[in-house]
SEFIVO-649551 format. One record per atom (N, C-alpha, C, O): x, y, z; atom name. Coordinates in nm, 2 decimals, decimal comma, always signed. Layout:
<nodes>
<node px="X" py="Y" pz="Z" name="CA"/>
...
</nodes>
This chain:
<nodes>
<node px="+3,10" py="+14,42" pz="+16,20" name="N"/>
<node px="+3,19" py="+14,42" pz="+16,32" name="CA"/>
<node px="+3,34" py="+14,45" pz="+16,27" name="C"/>
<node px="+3,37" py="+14,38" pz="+16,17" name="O"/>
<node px="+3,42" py="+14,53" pz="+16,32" name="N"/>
<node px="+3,54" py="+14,57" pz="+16,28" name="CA"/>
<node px="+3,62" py="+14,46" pz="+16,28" name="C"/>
<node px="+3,55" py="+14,37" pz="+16,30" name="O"/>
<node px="+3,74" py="+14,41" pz="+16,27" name="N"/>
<node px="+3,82" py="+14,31" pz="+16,30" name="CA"/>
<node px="+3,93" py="+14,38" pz="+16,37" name="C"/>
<node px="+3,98" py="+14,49" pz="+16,35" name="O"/>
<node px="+3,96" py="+14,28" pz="+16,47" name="N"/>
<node px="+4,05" py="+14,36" pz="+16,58" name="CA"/>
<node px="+4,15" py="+14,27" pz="+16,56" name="C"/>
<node px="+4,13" py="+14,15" pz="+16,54" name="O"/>
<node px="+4,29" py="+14,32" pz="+16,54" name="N"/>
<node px="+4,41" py="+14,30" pz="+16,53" name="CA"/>
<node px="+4,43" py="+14,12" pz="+16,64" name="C"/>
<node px="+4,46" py="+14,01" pz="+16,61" name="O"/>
<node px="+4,39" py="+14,20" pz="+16,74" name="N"/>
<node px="+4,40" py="+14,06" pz="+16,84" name="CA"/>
<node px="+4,37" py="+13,93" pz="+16,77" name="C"/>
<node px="+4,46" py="+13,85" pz="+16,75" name="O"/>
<node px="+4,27" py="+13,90" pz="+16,74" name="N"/>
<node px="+4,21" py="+13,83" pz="+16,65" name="CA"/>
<node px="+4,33" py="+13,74" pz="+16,58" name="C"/>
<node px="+4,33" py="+13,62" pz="+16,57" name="O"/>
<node px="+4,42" py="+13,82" pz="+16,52" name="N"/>
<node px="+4,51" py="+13,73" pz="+16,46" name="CA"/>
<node px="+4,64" py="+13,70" pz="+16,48" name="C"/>
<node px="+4,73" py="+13,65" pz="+16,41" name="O"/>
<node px="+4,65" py="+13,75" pz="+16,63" name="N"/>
<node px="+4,73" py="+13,71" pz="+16,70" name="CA"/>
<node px="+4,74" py="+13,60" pz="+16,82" name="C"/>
<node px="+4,83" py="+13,56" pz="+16,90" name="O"/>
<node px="+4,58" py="+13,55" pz="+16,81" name="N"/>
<node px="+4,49" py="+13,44" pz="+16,93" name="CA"/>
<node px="+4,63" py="+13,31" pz="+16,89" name="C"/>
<node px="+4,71" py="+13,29" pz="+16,80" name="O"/>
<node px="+4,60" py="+13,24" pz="+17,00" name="N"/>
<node px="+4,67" py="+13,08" pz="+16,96" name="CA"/>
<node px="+4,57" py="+13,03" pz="+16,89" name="C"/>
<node px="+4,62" py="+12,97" pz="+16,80" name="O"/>
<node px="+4,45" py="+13,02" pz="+16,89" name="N"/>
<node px="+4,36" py="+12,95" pz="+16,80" name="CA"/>
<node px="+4,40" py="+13,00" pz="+16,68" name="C"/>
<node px="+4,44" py="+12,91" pz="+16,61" name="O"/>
<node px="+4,40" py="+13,11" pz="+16,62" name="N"/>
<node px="+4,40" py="+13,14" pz="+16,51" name="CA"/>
<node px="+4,53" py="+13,13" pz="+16,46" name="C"/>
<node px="+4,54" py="+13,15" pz="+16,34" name="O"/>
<node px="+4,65" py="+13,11" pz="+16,53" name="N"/>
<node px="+4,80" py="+13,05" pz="+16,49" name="CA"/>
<node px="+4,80" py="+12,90" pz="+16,49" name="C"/>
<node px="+4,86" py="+12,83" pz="+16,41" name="O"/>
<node px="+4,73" py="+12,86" pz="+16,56" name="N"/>
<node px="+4,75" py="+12,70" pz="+16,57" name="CA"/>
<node px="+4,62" py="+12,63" pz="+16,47" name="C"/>
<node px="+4,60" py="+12,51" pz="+16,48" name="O"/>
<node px="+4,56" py="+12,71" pz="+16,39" name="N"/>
<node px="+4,44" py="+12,67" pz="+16,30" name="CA"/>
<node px="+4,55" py="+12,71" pz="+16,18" name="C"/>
<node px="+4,53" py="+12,63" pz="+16,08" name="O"/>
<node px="+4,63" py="+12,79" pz="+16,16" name="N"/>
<node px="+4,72" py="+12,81" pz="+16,04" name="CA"/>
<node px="+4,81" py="+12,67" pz="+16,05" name="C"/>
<node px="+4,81" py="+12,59" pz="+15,96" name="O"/>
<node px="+4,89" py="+12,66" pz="+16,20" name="N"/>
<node px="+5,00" py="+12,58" pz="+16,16" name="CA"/>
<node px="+4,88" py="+12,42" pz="+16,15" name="C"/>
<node px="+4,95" py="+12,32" pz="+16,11" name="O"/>
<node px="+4,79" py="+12,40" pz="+16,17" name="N"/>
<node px="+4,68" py="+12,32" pz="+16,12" name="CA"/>
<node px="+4,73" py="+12,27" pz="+15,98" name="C"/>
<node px="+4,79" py="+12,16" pz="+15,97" name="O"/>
<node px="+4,70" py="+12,38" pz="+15,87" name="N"/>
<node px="+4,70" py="+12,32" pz="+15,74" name="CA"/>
<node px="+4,85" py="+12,35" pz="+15,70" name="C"/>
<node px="+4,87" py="+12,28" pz="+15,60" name="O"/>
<node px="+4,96" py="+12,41" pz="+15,72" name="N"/>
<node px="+5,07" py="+12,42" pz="+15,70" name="CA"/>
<node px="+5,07" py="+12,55" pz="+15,66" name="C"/>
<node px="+5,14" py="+12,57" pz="+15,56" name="O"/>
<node px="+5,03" py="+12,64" pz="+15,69" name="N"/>
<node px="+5,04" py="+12,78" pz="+15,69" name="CA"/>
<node px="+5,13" py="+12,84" pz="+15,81" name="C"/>
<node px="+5,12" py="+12,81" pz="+15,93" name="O"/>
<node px="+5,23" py="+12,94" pz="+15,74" name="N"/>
<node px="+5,29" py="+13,04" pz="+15,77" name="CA"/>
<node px="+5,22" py="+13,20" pz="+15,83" name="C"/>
<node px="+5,19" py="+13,27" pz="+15,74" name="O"/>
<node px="+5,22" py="+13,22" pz="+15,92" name="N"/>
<node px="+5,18" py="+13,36" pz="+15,94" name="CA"/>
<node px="+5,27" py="+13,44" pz="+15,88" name="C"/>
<node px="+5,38" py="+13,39" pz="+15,85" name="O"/>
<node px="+5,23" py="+13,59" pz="+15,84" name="N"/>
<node px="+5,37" py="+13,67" pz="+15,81" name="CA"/>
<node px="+5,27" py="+13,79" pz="+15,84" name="C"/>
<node px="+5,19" py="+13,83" pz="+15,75" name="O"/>
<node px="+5,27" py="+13,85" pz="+15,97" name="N"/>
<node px="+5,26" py="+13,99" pz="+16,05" name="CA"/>
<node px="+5,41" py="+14,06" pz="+16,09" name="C"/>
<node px="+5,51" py="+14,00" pz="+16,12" name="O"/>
<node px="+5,39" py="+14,18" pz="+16,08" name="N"/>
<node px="+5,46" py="+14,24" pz="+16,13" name="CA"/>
<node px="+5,43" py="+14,30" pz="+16,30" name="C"/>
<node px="+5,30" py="+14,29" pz="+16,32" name="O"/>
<node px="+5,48" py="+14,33" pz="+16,39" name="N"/>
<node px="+5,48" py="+14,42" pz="+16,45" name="CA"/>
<node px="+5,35" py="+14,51" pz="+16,53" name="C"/>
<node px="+5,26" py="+14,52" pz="+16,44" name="O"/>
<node px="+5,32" py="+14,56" pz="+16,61" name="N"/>
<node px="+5,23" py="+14,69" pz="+16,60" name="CA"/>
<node px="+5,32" py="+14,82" pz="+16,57" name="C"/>
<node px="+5,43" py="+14,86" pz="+16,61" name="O"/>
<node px="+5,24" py="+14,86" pz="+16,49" name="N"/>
<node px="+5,31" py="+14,98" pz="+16,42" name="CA"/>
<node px="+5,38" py="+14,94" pz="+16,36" name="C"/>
<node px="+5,48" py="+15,00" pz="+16,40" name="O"/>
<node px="+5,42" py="+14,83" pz="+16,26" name="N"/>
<node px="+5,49" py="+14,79" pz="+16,13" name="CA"/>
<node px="+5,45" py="+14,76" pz="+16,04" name="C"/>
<node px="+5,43" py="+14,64" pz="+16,06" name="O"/>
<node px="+5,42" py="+14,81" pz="+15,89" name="N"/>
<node px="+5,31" py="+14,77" pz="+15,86" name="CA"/>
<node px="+5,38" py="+14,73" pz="+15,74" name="C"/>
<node px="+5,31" py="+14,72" pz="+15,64" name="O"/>
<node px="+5,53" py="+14,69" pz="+15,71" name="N"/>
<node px="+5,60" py="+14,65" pz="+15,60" name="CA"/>
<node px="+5,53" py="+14,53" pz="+15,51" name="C"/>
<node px="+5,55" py="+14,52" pz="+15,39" name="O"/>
<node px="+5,45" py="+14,40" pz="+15,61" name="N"/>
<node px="+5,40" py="+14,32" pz="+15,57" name="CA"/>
<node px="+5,28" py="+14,33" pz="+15,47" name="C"/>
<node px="+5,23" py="+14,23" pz="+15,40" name="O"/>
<node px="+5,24" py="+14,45" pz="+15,47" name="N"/>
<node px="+5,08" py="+14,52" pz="+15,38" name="CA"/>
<node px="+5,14" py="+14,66" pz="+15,30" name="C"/>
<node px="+5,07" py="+14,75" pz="+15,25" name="O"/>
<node px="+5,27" py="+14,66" pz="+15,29" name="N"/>
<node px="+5,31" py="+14,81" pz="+15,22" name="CA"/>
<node px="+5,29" py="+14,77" pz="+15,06" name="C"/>
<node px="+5,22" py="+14,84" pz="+14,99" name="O"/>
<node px="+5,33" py="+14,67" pz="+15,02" name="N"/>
<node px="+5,32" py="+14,67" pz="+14,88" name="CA"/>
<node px="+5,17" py="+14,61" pz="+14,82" name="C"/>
<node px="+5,15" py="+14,63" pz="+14,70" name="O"/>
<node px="+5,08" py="+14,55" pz="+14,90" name="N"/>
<node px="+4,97" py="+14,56" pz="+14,85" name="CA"/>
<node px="+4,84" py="+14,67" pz="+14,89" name="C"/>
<node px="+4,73" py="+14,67" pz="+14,84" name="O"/>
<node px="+4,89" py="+14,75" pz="+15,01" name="N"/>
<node px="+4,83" py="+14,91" pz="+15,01" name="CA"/>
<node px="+4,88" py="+14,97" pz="+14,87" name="C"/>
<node px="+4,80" py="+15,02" pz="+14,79" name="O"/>
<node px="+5,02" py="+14,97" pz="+14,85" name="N"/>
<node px="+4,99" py="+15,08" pz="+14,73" name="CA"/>
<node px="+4,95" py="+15,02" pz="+14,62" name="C"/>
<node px="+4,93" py="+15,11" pz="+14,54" name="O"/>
<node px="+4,92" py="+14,91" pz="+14,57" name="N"/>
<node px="+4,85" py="+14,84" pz="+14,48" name="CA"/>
<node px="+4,76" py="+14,91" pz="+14,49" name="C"/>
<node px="+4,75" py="+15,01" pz="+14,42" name="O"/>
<node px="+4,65" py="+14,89" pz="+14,58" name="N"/>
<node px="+4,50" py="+14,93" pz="+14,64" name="CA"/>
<node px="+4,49" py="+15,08" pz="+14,57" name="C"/>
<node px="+4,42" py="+15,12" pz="+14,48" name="O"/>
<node px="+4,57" py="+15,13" pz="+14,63" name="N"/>
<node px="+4,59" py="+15,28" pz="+14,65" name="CA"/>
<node px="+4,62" py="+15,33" pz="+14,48" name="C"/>
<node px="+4,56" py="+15,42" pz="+14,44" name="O"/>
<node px="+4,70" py="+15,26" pz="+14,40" name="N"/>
<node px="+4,69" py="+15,31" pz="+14,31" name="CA"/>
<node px="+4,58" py="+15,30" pz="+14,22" name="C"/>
<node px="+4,53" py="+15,39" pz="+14,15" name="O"/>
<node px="+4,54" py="+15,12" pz="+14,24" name="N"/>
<node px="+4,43" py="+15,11" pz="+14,16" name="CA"/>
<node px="+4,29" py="+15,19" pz="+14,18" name="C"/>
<node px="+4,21" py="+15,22" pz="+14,09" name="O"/>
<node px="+4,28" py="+15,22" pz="+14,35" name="N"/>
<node px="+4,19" py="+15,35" pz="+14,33" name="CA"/>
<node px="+4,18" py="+15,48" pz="+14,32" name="C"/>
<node px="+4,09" py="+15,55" pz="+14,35" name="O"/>
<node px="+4,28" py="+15,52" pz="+14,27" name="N"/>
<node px="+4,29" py="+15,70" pz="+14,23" name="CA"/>
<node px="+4,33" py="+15,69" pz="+14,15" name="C"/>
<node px="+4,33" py="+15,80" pz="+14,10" name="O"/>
<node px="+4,41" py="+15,57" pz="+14,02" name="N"/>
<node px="+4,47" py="+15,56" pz="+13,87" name="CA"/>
<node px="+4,30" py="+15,53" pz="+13,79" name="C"/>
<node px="+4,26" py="+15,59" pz="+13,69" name="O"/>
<node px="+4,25" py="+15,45" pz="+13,86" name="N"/>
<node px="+4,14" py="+15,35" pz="+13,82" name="CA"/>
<node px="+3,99" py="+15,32" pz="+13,78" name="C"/>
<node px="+3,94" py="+15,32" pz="+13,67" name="O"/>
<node px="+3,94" py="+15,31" pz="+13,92" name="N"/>
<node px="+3,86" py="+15,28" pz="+13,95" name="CA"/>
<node px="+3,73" py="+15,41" pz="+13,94" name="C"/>
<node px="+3,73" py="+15,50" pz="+14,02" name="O"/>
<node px="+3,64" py="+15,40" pz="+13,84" name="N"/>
<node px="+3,55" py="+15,54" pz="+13,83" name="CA"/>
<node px="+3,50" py="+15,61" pz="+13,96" name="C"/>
<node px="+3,46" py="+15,52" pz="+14,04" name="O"/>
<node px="+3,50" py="+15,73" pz="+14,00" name="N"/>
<node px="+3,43" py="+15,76" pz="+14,12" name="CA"/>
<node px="+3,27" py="+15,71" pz="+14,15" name="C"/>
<node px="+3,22" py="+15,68" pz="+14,26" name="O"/>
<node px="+3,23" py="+15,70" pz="+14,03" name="N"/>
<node px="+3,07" py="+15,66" pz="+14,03" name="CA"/>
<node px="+3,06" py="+15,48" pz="+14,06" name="C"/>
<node px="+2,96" py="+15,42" pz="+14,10" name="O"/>
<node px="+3,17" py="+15,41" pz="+14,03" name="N"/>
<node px="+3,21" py="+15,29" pz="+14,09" name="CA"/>
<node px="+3,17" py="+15,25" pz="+13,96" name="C"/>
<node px="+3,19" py="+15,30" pz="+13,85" name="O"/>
<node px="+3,06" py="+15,08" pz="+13,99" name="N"/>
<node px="+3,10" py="+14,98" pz="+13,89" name="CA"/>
<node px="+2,94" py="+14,96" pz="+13,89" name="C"/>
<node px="+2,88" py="+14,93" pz="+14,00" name="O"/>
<node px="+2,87" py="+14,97" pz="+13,78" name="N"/>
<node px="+2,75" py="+14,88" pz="+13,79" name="CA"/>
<node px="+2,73" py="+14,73" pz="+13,84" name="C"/>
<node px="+2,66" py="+14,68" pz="+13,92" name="O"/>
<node px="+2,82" py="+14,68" pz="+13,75" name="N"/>
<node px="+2,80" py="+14,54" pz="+13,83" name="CA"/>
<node px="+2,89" py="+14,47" pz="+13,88" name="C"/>
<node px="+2,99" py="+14,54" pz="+13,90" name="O"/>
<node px="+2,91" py="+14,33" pz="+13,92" name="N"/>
<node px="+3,07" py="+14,29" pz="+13,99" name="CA"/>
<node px="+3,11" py="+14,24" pz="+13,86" name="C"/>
<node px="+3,24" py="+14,23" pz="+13,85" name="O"/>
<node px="+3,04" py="+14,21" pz="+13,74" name="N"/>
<node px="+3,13" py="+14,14" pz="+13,66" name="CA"/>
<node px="+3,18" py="+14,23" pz="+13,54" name="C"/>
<node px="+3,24" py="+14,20" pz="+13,44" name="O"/>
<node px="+3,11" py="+14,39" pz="+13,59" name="N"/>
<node px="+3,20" py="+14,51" pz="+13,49" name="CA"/>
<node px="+3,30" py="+14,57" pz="+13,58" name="C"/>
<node px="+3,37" py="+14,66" pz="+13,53" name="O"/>
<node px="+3,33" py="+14,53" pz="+13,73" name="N"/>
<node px="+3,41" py="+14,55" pz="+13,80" name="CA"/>
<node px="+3,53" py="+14,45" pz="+13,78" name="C"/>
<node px="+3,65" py="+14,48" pz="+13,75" name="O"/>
<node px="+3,48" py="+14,31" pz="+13,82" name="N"/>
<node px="+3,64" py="+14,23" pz="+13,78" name="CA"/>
<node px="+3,68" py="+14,27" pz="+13,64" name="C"/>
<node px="+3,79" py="+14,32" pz="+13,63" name="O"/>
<node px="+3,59" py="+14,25" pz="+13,52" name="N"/>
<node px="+3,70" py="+14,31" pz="+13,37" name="CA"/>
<node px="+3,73" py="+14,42" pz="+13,39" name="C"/>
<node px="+3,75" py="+14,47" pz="+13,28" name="O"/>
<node px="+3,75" py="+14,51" pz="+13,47" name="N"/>
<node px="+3,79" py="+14,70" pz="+13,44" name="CA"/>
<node px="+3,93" py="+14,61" pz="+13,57" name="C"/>
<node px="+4,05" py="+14,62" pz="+13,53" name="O"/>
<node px="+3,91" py="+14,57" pz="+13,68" name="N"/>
<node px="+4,04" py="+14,55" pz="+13,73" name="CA"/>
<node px="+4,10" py="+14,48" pz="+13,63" name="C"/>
<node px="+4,18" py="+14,54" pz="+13,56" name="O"/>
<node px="+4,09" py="+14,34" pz="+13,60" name="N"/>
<node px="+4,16" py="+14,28" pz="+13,49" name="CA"/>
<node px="+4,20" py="+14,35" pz="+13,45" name="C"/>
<node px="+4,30" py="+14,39" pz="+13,51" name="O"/>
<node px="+4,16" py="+14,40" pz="+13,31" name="N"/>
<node px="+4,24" py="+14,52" pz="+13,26" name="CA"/>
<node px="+4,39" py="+14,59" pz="+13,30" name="C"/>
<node px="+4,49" py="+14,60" pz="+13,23" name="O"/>
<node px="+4,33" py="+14,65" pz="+13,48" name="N"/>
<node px="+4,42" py="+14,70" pz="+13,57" name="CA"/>
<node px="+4,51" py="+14,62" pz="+13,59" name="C"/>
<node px="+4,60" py="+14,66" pz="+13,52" name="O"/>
<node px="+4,53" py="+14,54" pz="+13,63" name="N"/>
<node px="+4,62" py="+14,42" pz="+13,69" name="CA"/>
<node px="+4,75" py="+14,41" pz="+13,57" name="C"/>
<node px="+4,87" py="+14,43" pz="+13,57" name="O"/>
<node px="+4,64" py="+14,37" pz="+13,43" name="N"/>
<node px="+4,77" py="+14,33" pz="+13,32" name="CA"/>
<node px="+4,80" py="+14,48" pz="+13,30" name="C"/>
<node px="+4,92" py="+14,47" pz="+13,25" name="O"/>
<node px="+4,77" py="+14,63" pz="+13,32" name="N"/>
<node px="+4,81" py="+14,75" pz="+13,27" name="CA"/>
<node px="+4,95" py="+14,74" pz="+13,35" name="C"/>
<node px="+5,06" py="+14,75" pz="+13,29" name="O"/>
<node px="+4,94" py="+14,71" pz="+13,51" name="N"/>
<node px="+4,98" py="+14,73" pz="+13,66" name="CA"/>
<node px="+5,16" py="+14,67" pz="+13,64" name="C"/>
<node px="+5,26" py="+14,70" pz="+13,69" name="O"/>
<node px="+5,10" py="+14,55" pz="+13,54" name="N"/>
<node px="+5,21" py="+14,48" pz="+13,56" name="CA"/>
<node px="+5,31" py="+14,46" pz="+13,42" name="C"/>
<node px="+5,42" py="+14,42" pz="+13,40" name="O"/>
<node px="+5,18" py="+14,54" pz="+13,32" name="N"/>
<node px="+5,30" py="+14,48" pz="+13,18" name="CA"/>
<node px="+5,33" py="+14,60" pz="+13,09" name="C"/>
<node px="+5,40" py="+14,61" pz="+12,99" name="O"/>
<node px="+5,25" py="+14,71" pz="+13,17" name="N"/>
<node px="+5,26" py="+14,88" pz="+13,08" name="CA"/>
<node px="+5,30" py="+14,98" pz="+13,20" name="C"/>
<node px="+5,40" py="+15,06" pz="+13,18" name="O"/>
<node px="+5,25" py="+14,98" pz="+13,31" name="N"/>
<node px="+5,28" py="+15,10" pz="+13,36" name="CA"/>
<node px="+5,39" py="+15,11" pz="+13,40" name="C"/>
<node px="+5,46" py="+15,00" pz="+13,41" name="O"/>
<node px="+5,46" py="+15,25" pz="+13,45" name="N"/>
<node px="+5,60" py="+15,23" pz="+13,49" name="CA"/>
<node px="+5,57" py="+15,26" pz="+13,65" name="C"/>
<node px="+5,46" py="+15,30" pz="+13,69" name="O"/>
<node px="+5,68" py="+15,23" pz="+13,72" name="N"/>
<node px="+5,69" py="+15,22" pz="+13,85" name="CA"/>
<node px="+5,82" py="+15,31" pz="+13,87" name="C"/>
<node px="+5,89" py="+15,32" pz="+13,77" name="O"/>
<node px="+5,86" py="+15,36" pz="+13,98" name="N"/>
<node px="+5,96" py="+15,47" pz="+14,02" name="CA"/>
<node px="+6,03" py="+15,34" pz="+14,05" name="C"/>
<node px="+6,12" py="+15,30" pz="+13,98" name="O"/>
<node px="+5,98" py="+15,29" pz="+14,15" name="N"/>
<node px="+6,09" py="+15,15" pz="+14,25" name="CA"/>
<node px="+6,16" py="+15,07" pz="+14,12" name="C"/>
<node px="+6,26" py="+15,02" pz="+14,17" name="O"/>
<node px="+6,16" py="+15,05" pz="+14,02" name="N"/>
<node px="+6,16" py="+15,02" pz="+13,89" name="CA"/>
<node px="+6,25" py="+15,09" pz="+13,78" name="C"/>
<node px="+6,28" py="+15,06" pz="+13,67" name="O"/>
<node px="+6,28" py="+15,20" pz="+13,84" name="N"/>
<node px="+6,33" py="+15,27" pz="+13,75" name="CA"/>
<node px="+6,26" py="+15,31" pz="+13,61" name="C"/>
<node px="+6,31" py="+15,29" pz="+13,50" name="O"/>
<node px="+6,13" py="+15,37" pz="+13,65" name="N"/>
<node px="+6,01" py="+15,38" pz="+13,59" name="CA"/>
<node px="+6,05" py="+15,26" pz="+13,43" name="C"/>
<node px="+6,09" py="+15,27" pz="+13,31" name="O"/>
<node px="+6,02" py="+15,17" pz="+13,50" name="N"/>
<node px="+6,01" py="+15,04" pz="+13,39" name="CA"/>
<node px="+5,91" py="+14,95" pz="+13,47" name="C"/>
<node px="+5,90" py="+14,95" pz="+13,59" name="O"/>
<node px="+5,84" py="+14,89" pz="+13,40" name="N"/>
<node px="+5,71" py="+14,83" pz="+13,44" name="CA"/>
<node px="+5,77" py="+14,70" pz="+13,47" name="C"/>
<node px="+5,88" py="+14,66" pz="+13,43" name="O"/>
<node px="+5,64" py="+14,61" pz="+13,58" name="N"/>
<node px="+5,73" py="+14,46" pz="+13,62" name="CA"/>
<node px="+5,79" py="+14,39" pz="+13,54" name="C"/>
<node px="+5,90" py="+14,34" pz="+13,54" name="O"/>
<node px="+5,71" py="+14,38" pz="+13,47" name="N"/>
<node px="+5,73" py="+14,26" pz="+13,36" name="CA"/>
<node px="+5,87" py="+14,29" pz="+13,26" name="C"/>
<node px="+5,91" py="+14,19" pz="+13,20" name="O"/>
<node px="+5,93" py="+14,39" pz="+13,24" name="N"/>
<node px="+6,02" py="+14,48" pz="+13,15" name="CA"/>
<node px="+6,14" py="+14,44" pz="+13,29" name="C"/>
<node px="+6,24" py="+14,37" pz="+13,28" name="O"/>
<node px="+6,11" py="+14,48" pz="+13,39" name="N"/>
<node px="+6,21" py="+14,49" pz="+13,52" name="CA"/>
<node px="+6,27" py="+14,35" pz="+13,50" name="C"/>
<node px="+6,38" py="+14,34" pz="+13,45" name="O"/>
<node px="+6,19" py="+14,22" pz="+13,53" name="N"/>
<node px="+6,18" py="+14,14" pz="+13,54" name="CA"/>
<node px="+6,27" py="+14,04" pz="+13,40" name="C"/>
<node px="+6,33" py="+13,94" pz="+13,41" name="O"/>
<node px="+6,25" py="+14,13" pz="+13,28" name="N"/>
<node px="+6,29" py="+14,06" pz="+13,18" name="CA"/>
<node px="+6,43" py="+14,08" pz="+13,19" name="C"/>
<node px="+6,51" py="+13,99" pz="+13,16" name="O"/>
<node px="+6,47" py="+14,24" pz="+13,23" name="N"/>
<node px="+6,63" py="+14,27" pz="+13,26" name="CA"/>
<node px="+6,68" py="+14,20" pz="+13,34" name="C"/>
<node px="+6,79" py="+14,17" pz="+13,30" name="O"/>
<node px="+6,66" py="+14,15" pz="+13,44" name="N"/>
<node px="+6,77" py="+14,09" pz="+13,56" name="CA"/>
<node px="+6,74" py="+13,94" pz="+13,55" name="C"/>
<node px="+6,77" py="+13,86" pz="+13,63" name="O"/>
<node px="+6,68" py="+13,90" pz="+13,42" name="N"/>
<node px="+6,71" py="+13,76" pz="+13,40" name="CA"/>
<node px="+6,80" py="+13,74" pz="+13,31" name="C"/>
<node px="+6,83" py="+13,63" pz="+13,28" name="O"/>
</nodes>
């Protein structure tokens, strides 16, 4: 079954967040700033990454993301970055 937006806009489903001390953070309809930086994550890791024939198993799938994740964050360069990778960004403005 699809998941319909409504869904997480219900009072039950805001008042079951503010339950355990959770924050919502949605944007808008038609704003999707809240999911922009982990779409292009997604997005990269599947056209940089991820084989077309996919993964035999889930646990040759988490080590090949692994992999990705530390590539993602301590080698690759990023434009937003000034094609310098997070970890390199992160060491300059400290």
């Amino acid at each position: 079954r699809p998941v319909e937006s409504a869904q997480y806009t219900s009072h039950k489903f805001r008042n079951e967040l503010l339950a355990h001390g959770l924050r919502q953070s949605m944007s808008r309809k038609g704003e999707c700033w809240d999911n922009a930086p982990m779409e292009r994550f997604f997005g990269s890791l599947k056209s940089e990454w991820v084989p077309e024939t996919g993964y035999a198993s889930e646990h040759e799938a988490r080590a090949d993301v692994q992999r990705y994740v530390s590539r993602y964050n301590i080698t690759r360069p990023h434009s937003y970055n000034d094609y310098r990778s997070p970890v390199v960004r992160e060491r300059l403005a400290a």
